[in-house]
C-alpha positions as CSV (number, residue, x, y, z in Angstrom):
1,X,221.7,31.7,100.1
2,X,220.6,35.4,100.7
3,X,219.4,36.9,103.8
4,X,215.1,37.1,103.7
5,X,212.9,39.1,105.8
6,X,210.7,38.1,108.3
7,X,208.0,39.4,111.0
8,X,208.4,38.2,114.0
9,X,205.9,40.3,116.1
10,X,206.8,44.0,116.0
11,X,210.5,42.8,115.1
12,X,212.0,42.4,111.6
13,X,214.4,40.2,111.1
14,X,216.5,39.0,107.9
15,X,217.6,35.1,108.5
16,X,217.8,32.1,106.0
17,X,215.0,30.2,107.7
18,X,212.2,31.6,109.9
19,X,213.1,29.2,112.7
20,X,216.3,31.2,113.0
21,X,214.2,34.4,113.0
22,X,212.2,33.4,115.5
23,X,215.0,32.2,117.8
24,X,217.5,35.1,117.4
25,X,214.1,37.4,118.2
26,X,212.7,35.3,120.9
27,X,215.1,36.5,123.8
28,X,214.1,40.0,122.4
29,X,210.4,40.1,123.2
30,X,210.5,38.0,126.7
31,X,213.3,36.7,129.0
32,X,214.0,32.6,128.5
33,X,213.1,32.2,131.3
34,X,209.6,33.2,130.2
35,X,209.9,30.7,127.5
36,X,210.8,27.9,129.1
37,X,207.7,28.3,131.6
38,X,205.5,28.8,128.7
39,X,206.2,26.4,125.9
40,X,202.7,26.9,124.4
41,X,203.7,30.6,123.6
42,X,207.0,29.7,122.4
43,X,205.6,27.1,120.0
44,X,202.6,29.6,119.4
45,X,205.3,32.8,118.3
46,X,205.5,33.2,114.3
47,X,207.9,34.3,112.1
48,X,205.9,35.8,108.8
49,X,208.2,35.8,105.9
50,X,207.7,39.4,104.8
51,X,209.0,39.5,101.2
52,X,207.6,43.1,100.5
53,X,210.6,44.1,102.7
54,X,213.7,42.0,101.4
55,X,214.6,45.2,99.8
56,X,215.8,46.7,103.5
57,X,218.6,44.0,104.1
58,X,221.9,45.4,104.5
59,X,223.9,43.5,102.0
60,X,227.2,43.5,103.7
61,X,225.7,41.3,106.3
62,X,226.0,37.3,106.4
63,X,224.6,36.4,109.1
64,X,220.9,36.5,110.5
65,X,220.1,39.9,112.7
66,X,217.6,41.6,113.8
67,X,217.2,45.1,111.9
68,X,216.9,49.0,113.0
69,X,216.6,50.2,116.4
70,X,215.0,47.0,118.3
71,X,218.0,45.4,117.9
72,X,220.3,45.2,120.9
């Protein structure tokens, strides 16, 4: 199974699935704690499978990440 791209707000991430997108970025845009006190956002956040830019993963990588210089 290869790595896809996905928007998840201003981040891109490359995951399998986009639940996993949006809960490897979803300690990047708020604190848990912020989540946890408002469920409706967490259930509200997207992850937009962004096809256009599958051509940007890094191929050596097997595991979900985020991509370029958001990631921490």
């Amino acid at each position: 199974m290869l790595l896809q791209a996905y928007k998840v707000e201003h981040l891109l991430v490359f995951a399998f699935r986009g639940t996993e997108a949006k809960v490897l970025a979803a300690p990047q845009l708020r604190p848990m704690e912020e989540w946890r006190e408002d469920v409706a956002a967490w259930v509200a956040l997207r992850a937009d499978r962004s096809p256009e830019l599958d051509h940007l993963v890094d191929p050596a990588r097997t595991e979900p990440y985020i991509h370029g210089p958001s990631a921490q």
